[in-house]
C-alpha positions in Angstrom: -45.1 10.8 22.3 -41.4 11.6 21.7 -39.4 8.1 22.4 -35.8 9.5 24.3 -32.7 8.5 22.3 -29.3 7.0 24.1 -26.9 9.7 23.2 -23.9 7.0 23.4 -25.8 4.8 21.0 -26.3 7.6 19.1 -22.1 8.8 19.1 -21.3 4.9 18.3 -23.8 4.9 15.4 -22.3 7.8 13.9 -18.9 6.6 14.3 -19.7 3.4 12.5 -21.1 5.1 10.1 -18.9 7.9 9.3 -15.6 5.5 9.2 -13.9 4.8 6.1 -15.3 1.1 5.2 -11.8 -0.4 4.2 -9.9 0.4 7.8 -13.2 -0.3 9.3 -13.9 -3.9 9.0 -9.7 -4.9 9.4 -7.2 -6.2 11.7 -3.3 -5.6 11.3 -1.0 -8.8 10.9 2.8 -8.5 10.6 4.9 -9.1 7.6 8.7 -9.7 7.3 10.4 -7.6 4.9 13.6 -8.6 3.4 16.5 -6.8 1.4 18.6 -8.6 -0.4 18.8 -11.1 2.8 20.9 -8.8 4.4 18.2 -6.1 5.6 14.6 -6.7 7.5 11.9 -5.2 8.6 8.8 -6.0 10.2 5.8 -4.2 8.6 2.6 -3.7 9.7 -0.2 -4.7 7.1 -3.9 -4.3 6.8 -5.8 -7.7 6.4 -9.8 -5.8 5.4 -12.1 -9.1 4.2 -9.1 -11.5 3.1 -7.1 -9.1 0.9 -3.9 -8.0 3.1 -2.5 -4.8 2.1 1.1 -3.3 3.1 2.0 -0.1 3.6 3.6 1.4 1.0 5.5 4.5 2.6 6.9 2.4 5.3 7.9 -0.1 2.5 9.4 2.7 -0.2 11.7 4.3 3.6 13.0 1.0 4.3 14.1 0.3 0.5 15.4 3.9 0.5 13.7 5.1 -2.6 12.7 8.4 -3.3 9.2 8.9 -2.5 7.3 12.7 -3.4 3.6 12.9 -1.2 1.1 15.3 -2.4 -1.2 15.3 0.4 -3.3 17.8 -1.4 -3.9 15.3 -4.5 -3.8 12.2 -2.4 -1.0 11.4 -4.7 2.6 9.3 -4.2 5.2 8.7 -6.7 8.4 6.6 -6.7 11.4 6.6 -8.0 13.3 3.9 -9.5 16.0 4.4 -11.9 14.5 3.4 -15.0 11.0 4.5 -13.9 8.5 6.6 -11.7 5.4 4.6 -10.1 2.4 6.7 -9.5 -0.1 5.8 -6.5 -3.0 7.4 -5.7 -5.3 7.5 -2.3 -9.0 5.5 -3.2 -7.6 4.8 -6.8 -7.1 1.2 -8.7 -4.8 2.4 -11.0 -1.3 2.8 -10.9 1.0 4.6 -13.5 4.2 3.2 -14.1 6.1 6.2 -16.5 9.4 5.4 -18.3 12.4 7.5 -17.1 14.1 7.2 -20.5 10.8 8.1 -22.7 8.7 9.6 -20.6 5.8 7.0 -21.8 3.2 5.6 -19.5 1.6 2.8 -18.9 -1.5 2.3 -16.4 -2.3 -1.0 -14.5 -5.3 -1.6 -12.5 -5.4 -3.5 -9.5 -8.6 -5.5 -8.2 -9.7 -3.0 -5.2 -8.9 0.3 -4.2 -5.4 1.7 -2.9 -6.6 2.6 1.0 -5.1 5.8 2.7 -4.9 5.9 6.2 -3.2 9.8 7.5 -0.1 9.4 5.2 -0.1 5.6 4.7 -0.8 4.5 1.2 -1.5 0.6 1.2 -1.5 -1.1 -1.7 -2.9 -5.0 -2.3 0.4 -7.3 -1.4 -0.6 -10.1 -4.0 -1.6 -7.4 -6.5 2.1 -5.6 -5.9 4.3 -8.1 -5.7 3.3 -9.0 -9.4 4.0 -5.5 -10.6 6.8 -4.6 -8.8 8.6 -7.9 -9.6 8.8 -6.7 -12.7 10.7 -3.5 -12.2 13.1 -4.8 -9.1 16.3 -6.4 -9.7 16.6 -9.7 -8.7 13.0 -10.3 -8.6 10.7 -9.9 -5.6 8.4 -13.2 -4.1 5.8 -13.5 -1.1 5.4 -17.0 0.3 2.2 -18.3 0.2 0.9 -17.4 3.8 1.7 -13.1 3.0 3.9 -13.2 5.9 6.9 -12.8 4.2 8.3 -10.8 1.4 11.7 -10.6 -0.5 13.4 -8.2 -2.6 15.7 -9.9 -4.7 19.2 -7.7 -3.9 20.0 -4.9 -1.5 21.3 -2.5 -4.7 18.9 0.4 -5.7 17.6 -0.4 -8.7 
């Protein structure tokens, strides 16, 4: 006996199956981003199970720093002045080159970098960290994620 099969159960099942499992199981919450407390932004970030994650394209546009897609690699890089930052889509590992010697060095996050079209988002906590290091002036988060700032409005 042949047992008849809901088609819409059947379209919803292969939805939930066939959908990338990091935009899946998220909600969006909004972060403020600040520029040398003269410039803001509100971004859109992507809170998947208690890791929020901002979107690195819209970030890079609103600090106005030169940002090369290569959609066939699923590759991004920056551009700062005294470096290049390398980003790619499903990847932990981010390589941070020296302008001036052309050496590398690789850092690995805790998760994944999610893609979502031509969004790269990146782990806020995780970020913040590394690109502290490289922006002048610093860059903090307050403790809630619903904030960040970028210690002067001067490309660095």
């Amino acid at each position: 006996m042949r047992v008849p099969i809901r088609r819409d159960i059947l379209v919803w099942f292969l939805l939930l199956i066939a959908s990338p499992p990091s935009l899946l199981f998220s909600q969006f919450q909004n972060i403020l981003i600040v520029n040398g407390q003269k410039d803001s932004v509100t971004l859109s970030a992507l809170d998947s199970a208690g890791v929020v994650y901002l979107p690195l394209s819209e970030l890079f546009t609103f600090l106005r720093l030169p940002t090369v897609f290569n959609d066939s690699t699923g590759k991004m890089e920056v551009r700062l002045a005294s470096h290049r930052m390398k980003f790619a889509r499903h990847n932990p590992f981010i390589v941070i080159t020296e302008n001036r010697t052309n050496i590398s060095t690789v850092y690995q996050f805790p998760v994944s970098l999610p893609k979502s079209g031509r969004k790269y988002y990146t782990p806020l906590l995780e970020f913040t960290l590394l690109f502290d290091r490289f922006w002048p002036g610093g860059v903090t988060a307050d403790s809630a994620g619903s904030e960040l700032v970028f210690g002067t409005s001067a490309l660095p």
